[in-house]
Chimera marker file (.cmm) of the C-alpha trace (Angstrom):
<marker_set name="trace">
<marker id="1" x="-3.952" y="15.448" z="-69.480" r="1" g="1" b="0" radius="0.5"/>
<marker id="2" x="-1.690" y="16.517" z="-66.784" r="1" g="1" b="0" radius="0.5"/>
<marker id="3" x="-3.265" y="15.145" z="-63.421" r="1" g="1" b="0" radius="0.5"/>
<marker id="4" x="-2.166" y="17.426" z="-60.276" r="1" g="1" b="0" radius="0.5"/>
<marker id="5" x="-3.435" y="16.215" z="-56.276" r="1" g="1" b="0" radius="0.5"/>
<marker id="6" x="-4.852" y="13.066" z="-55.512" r="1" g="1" b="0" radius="0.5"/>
<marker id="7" x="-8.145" y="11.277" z="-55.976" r="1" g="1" b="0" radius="0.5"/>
<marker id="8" x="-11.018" y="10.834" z="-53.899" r="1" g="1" b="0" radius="0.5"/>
<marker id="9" x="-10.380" y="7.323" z="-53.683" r="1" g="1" b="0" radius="0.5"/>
<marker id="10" x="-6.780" y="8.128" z="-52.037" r="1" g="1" b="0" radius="0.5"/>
<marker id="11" x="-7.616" y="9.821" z="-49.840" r="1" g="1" b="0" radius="0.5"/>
<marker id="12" x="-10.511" y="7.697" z="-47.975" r="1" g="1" b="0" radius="0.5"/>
<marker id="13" x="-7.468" y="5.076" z="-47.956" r="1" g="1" b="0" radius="0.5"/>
<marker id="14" x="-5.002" y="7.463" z="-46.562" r="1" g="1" b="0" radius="0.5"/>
<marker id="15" x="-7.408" y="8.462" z="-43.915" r="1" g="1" b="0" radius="0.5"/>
<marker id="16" x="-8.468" y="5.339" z="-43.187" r="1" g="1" b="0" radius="0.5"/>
<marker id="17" x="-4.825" y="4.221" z="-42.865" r="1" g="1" b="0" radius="0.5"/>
<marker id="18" x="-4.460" y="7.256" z="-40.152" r="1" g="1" b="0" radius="0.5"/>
<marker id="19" x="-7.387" y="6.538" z="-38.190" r="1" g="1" b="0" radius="0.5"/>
<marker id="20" x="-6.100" y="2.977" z="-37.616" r="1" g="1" b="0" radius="0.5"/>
<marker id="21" x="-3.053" y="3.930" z="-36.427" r="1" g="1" b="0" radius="0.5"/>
<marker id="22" x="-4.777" y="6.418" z="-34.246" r="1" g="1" b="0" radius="0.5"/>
<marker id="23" x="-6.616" y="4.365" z="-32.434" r="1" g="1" b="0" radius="0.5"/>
<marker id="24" x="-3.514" y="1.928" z="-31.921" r="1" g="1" b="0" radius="0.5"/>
<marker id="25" x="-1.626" y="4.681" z="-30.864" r="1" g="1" b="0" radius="0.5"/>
<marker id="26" x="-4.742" y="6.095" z="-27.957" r="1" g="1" b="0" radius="0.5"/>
<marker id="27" x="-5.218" y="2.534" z="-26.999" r="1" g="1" b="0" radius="0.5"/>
<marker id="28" x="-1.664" y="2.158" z="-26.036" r="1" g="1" b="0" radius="0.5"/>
<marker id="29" x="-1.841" y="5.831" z="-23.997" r="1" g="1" b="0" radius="0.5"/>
<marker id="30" x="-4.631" y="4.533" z="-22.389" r="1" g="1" b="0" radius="0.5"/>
<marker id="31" x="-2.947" y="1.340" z="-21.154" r="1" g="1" b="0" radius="0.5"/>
<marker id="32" x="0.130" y="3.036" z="-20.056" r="1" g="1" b="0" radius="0.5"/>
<marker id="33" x="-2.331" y="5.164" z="-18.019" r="1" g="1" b="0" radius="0.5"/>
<marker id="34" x="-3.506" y="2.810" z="-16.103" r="1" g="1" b="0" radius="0.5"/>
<marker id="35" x="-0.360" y="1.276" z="-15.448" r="1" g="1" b="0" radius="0.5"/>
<marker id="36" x="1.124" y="4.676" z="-14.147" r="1" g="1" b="0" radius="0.5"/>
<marker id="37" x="-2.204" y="4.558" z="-11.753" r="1" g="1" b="0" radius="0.5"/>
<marker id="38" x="-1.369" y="1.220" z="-10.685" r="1" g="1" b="0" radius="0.5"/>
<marker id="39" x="2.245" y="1.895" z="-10.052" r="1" g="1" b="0" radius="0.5"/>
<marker id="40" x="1.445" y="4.824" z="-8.133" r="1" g="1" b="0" radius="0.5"/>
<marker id="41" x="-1.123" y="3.104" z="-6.053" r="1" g="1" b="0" radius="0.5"/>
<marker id="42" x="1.454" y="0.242" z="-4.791" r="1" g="1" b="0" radius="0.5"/>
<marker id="43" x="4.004" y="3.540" z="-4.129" r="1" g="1" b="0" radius="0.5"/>
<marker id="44" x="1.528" y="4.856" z="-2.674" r="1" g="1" b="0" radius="0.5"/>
<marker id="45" x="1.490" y="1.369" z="-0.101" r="1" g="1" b="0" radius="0.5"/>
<marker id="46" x="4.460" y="0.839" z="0.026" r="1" g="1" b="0" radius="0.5"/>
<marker id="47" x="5.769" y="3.681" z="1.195" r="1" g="1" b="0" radius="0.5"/>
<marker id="48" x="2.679" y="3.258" z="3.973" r="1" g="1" b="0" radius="0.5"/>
<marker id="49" x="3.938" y="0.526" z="4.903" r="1" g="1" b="0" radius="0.5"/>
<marker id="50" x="7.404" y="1.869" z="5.955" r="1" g="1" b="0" radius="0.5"/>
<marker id="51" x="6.207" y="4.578" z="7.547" r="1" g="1" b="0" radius="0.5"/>
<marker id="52" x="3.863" y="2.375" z="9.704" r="1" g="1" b="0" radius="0.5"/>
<marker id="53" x="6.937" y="-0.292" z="10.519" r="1" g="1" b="0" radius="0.5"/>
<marker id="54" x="9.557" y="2.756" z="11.029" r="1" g="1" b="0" radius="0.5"/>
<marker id="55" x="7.196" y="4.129" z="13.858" r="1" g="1" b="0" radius="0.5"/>
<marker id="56" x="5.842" y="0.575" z="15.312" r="1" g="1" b="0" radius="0.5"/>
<marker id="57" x="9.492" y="-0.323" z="15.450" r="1" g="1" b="0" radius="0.5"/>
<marker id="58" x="11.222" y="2.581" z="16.763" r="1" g="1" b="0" radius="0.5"/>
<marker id="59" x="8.618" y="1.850" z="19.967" r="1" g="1" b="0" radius="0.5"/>
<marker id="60" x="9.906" y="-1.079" z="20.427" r="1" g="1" b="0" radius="0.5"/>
<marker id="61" x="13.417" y="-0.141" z="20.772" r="1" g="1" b="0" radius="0.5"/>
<marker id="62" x="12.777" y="2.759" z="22.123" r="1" g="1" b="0" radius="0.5"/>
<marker id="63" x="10.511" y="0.416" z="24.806" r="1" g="1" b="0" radius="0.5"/>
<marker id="64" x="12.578" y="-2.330" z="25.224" r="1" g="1" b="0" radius="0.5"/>
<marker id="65" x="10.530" y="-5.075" z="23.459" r="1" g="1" b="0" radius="0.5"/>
<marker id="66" x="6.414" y="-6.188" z="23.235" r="1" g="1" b="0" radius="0.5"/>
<marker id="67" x="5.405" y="-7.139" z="26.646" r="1" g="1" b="0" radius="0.5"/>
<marker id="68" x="1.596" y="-8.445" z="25.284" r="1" g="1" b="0" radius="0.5"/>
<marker id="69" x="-0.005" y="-8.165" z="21.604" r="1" g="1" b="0" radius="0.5"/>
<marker id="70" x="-3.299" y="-7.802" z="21.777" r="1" g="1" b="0" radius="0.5"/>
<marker id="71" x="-5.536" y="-7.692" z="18.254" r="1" g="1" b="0" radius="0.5"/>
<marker id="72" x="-8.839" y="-7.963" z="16.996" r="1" g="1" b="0" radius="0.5"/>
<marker id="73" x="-9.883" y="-7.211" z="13.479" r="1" g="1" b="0" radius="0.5"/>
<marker id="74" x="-9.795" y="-3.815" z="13.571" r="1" g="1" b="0" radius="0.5"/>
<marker id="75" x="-6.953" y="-2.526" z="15.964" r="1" g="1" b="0" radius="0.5"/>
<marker id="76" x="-4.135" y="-3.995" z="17.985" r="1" g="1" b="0" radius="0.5"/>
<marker id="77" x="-2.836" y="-2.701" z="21.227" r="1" g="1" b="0" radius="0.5"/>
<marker id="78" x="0.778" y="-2.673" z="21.800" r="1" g="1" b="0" radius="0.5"/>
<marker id="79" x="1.854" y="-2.892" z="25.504" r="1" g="1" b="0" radius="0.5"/>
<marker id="80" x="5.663" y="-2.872" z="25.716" r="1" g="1" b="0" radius="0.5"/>
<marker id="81" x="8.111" y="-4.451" z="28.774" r="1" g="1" b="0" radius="0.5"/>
<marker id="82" x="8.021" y="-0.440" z="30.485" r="1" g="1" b="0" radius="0.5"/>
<marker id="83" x="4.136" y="-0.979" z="30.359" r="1" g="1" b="0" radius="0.5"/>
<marker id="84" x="3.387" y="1.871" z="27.773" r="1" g="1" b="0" radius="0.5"/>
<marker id="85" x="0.568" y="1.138" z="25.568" r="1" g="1" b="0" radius="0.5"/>
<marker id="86" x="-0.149" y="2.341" z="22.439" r="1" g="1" b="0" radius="0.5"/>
<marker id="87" x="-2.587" y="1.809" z="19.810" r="1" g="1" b="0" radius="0.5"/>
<marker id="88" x="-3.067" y="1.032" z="16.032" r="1" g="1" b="0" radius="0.5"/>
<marker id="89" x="-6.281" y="0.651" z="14.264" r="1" g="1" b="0" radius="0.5"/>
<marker id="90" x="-8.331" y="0.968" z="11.387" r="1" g="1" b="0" radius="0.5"/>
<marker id="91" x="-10.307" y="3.997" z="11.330" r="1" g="1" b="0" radius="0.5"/>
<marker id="92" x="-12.825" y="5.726" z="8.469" r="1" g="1" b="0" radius="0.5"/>
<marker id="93" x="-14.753" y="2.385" z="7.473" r="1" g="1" b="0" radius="0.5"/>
<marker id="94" x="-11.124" y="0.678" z="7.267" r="1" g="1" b="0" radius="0.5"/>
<marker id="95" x="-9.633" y="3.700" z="5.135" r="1" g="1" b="0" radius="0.5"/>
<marker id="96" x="-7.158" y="4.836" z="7.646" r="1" g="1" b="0" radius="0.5"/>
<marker id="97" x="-4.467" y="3.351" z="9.772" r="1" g="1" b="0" radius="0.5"/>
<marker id="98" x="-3.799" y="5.850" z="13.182" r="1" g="1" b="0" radius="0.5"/>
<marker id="99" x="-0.784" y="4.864" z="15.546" r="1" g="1" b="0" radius="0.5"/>
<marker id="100" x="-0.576" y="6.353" z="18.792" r="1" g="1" b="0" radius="0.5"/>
<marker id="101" x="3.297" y="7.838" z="18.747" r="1" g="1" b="0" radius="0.5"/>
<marker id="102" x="5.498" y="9.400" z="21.126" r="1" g="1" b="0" radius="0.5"/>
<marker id="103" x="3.473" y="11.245" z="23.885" r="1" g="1" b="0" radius="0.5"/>
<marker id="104" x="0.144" y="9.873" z="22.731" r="1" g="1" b="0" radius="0.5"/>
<marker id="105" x="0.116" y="12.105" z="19.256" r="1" g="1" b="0" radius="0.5"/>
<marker id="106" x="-1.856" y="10.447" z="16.594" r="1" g="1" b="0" radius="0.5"/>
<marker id="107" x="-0.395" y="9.609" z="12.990" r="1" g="1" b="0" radius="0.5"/>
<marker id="108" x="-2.594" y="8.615" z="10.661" r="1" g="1" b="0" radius="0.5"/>
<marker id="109" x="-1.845" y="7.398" z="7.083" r="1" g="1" b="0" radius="0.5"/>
<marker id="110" x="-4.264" y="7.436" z="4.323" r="1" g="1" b="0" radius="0.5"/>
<marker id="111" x="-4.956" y="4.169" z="2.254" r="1" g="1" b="0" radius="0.5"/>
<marker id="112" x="-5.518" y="4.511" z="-1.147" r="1" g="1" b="0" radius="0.5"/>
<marker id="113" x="-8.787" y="4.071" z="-2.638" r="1" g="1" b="0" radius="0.5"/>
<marker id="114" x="-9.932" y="-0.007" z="-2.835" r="1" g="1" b="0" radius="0.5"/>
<marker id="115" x="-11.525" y="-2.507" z="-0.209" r="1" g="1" b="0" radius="0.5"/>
<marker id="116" x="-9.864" y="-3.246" z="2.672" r="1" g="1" b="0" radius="0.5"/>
<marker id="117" x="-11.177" y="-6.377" z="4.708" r="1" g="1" b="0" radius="0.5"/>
<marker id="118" x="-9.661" y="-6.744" z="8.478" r="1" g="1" b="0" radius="0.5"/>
<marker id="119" x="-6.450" y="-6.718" z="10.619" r="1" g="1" b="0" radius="0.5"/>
<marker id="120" x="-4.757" y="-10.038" z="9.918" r="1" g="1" b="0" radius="0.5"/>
<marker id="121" x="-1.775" y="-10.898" z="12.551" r="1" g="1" b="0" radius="0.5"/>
<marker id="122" x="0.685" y="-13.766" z="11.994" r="1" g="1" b="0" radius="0.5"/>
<marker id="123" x="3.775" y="-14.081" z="14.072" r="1" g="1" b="0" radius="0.5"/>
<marker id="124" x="6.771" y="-16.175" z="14.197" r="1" g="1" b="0" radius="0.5"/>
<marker id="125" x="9.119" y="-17.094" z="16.610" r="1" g="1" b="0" radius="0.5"/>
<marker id="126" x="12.859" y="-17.721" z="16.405" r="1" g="1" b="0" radius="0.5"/>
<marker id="127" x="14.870" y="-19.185" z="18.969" r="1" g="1" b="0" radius="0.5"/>
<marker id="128" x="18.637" y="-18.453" z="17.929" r="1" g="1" b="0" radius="0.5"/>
<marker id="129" x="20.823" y="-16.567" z="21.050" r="1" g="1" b="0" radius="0.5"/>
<marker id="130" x="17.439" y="-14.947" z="22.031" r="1" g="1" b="0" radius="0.5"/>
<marker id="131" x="13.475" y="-14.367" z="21.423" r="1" g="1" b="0" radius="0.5"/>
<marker id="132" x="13.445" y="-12.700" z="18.094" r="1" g="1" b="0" radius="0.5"/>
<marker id="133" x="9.606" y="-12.470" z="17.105" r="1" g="1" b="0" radius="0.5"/>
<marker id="134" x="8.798" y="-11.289" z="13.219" r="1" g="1" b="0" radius="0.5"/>
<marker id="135" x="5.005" y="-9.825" z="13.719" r="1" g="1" b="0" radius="0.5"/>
<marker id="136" x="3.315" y="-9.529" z="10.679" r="1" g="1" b="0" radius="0.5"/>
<marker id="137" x="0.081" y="-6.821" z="10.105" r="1" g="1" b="0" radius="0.5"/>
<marker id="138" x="-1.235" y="-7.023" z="7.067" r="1" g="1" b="0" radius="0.5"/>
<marker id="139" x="-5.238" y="-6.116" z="5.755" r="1" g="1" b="0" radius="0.5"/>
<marker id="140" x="-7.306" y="-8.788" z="4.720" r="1" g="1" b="0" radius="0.5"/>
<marker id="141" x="-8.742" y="-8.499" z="0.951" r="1" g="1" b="0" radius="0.5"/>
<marker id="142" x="-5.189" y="-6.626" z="0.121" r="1" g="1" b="0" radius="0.5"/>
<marker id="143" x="-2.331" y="-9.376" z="0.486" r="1" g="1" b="0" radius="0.5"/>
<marker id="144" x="0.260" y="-6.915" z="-0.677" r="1" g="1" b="0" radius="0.5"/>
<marker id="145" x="-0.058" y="-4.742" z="2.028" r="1" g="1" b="0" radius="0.5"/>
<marker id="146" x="2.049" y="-6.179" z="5.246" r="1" g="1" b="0" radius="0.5"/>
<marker id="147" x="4.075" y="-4.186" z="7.824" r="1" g="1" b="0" radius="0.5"/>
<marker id="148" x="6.938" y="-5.980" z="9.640" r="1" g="1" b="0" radius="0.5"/>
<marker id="149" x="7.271" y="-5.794" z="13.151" r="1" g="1" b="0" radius="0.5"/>
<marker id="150" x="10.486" y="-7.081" z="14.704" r="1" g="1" b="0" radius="0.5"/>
<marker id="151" x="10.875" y="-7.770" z="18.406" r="1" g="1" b="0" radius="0.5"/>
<marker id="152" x="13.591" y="-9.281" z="19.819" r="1" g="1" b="0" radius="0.5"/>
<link id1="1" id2="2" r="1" g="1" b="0" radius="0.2"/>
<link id1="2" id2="3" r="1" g="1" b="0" radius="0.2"/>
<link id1="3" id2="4" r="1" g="1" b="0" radius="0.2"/>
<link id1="4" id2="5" r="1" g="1" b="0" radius="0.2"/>
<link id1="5" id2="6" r="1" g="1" b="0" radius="0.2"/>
<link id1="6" id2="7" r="1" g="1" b="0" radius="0.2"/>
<link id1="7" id2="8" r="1" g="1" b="0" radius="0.2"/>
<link id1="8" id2="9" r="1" g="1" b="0" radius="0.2"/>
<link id1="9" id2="10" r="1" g="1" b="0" radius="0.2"/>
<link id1="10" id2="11" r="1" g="1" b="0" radius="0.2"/>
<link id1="11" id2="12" r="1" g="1" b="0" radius="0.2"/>
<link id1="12" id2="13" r="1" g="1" b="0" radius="0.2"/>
<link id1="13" id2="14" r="1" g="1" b="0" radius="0.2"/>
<link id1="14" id2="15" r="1" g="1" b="0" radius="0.2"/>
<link id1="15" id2="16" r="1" g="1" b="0" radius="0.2"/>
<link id1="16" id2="17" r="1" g="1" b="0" radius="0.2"/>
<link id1="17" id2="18" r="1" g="1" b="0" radius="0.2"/>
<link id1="18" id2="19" r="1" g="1" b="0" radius="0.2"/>
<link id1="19" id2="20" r="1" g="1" b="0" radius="0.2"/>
<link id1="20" id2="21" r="1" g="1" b="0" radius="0.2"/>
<link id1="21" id2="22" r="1" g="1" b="0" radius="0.2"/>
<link id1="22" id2="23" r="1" g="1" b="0" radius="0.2"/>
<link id1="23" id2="24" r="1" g="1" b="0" radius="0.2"/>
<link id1="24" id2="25" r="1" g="1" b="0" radius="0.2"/>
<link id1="25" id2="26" r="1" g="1" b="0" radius="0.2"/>
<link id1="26" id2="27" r="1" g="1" b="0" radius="0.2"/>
<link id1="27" id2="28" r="1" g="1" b="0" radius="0.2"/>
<link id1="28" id2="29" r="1" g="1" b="0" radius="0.2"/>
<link id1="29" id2="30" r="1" g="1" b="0" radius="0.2"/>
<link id1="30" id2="31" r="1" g="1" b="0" radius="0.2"/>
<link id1="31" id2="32" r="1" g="1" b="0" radius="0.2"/>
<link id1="32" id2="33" r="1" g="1" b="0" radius="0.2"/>
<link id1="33" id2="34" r="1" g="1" b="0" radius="0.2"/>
<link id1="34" id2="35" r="1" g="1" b="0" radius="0.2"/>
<link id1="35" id2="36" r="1" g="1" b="0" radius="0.2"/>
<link id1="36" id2="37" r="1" g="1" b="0" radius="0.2"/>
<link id1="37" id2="38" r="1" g="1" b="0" radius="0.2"/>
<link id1="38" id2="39" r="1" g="1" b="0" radius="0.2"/>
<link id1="39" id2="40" r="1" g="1" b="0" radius="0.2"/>
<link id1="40" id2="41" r="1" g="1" b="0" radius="0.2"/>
<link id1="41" id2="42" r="1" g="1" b="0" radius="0.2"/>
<link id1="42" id2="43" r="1" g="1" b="0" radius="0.2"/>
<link id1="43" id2="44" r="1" g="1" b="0" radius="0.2"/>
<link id1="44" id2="45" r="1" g="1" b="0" radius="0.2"/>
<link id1="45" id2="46" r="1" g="1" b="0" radius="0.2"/>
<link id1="46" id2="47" r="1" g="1" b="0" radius="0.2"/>
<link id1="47" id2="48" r="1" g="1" b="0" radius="0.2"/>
<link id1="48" id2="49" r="1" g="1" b="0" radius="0.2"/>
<link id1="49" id2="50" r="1" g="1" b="0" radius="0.2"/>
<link id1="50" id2="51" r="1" g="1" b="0" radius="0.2"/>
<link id1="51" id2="52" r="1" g="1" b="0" radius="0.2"/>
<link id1="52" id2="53" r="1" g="1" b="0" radius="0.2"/>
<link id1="53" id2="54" r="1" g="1" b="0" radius="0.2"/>
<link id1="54" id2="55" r="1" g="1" b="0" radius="0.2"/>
<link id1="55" id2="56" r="1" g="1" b="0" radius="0.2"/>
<link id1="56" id2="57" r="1" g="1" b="0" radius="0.2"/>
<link id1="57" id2="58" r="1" g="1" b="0" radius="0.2"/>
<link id1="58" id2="59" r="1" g="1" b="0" radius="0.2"/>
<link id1="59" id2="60" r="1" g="1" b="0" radius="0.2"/>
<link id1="60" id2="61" r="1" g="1" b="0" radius="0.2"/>
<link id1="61" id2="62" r="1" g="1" b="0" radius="0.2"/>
<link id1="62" id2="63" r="1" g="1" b="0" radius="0.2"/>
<link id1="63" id2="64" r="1" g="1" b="0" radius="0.2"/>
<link id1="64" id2="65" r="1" g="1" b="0" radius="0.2"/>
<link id1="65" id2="66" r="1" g="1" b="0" radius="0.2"/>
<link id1="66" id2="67" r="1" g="1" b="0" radius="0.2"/>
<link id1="67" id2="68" r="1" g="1" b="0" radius="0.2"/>
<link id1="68" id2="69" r="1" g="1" b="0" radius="0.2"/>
<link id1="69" id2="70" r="1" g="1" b="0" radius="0.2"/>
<link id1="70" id2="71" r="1" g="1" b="0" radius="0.2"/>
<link id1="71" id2="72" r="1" g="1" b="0" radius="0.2"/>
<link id1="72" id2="73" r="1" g="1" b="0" radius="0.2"/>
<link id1="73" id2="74" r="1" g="1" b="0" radius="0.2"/>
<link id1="74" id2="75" r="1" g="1" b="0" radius="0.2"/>
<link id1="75" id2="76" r="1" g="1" b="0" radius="0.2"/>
<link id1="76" id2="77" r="1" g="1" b="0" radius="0.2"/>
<link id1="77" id2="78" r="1" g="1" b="0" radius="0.2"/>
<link id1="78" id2="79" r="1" g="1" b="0" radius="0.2"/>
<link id1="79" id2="80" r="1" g="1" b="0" radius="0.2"/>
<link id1="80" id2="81" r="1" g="1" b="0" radius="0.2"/>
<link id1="81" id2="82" r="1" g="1" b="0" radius="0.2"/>
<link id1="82" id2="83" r="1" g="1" b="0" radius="0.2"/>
<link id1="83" id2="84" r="1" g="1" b="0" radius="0.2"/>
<link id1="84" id2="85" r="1" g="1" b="0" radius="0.2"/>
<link id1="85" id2="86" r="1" g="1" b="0" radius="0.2"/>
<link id1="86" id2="87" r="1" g="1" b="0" radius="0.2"/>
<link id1="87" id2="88" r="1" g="1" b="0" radius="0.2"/>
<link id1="88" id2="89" r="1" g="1" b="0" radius="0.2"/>
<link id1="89" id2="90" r="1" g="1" b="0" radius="0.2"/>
<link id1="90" id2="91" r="1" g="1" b="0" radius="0.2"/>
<link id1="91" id2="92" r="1" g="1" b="0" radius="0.2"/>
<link id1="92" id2="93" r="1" g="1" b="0" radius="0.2"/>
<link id1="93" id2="94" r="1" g="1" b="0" radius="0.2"/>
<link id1="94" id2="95" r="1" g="1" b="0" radius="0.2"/>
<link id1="95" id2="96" r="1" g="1" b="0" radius="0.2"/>
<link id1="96" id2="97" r="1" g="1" b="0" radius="0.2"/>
<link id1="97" id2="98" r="1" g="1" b="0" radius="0.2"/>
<link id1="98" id2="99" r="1" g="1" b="0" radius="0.2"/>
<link id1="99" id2="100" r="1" g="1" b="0" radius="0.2"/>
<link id1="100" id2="101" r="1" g="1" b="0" radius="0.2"/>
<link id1="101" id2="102" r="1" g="1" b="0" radius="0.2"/>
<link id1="102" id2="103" r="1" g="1" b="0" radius="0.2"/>
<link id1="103" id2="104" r="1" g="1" b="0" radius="0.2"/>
<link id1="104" id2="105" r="1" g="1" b="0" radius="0.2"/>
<link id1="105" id2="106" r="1" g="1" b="0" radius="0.2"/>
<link id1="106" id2="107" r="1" g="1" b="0" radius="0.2"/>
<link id1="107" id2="108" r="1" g="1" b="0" radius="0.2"/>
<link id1="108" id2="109" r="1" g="1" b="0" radius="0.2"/>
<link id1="109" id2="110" r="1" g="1" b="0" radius="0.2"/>
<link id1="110" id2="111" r="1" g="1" b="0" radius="0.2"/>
<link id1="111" id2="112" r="1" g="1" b="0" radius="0.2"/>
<link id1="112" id2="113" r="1" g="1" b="0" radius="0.2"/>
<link id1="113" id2="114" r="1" g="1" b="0" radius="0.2"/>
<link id1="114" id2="115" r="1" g="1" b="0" radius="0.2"/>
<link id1="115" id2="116" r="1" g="1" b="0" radius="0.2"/>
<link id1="116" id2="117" r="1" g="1" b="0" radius="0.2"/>
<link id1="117" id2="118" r="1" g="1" b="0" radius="0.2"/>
<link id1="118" id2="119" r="1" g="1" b="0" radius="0.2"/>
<link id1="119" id2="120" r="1" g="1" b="0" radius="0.2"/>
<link id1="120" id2="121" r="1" g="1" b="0" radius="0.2"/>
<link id1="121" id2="122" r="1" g="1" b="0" radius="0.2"/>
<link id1="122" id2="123" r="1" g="1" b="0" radius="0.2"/>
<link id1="123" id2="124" r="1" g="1" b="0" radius="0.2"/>
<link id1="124" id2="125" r="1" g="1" b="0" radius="0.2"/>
<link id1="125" id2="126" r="1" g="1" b="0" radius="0.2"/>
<link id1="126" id2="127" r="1" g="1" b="0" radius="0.2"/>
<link id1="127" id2="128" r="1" g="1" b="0" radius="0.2"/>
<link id1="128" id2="129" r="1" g="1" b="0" radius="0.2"/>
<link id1="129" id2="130" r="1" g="1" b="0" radius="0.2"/>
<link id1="130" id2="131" r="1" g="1" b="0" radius="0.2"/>
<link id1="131" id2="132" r="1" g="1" b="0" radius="0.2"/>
<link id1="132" id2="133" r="1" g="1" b="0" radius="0.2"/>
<link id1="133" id2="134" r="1" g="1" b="0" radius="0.2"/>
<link id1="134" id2="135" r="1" g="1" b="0" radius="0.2"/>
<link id1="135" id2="136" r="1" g="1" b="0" radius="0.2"/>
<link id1="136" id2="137" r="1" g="1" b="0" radius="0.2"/>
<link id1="137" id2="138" r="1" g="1" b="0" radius="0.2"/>
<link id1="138" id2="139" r="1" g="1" b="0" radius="0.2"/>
<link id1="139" id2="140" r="1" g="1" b="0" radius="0.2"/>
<link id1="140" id2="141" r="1" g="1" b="0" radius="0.2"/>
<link id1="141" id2="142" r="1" g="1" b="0" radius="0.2"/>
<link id1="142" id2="143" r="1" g="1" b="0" radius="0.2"/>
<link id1="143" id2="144" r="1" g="1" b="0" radius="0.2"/>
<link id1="144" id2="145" r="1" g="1" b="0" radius="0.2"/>
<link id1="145" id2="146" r="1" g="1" b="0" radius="0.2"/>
<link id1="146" id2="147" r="1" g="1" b="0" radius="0.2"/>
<link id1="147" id2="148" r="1" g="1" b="0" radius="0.2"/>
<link id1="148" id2="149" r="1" g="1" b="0" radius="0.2"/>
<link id1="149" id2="150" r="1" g="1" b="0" radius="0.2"/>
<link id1="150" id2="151" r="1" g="1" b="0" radius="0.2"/>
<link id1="151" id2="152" r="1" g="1" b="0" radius="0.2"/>
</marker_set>
């Protein structure tokens, strides 16, 4: 007898076979998924970050150096050696950073989603041919997310 096409039993095997490799294969999409969401959440913070430091920092230059830092948990006030004052906090339950800029216009920069504790402030002081003073913002409950603040 001349046999043409497979059996019944071959085929549950072969699509058994398939189905396994299937679900290796969606498993891996769905990893790779979330580590594209990830990645482009820490973008997302970094490049927050910079834009935060680029405008703190260009004050200060352009201000001739932090006369008095004042911060709480939820803002700090900048008052630089020509005795302009400006402004960042935490606004939108902690969702938002605003910076007064040149002639008082608000920025504001959108966090991504995720909990965001307080306005931490560390600062260090180096004594070499100078004052230089590294300022340090960063949000409490999100280590990774610091802006550097250089005044010298």
């Amino acid at each position: 007898m001349n046999r043409n096409g497979f059996t019944i039993v071959e085929l549950i095997i072969s699509v058994a076979i398939l189905t396994i490799v299937m679900v290796f294969a969606l498993n891996l999409l769905v990893v790779l998924n979330e580590k594209e969401i990830n990645l482009d959440v820490d973008t997302n913070m970094v490049l927050n970050q910079a834009f935060v430091s680029k405008k703190i920092n260009g004050d200060i230059i352009k201000n001739g150096g932090i006369k008095l830092l004042n911060c709480t948990t939820t803002y700090c006030n900048f008052t630089f050696n020509n005795d302009v004052t400006k402004k960042m906090s935490l606004i939108n339950n902690k969702k938002t950073i605003k910076y007064e800029n040149e002639d008082y216009v608000e920025f504001t920069r959108t966090l991504p989603e995720g909990n965001y504790g307080n306005i931490v402030v560390k600062e260090f002081l180096n004594y070499s041919m100078g004052t230089l003073r590294i300022i340090t913002i960063n949000l409490q409950d999100y280590p990774n997310y610091e802006i550097q603040i250089l005044d010298y």
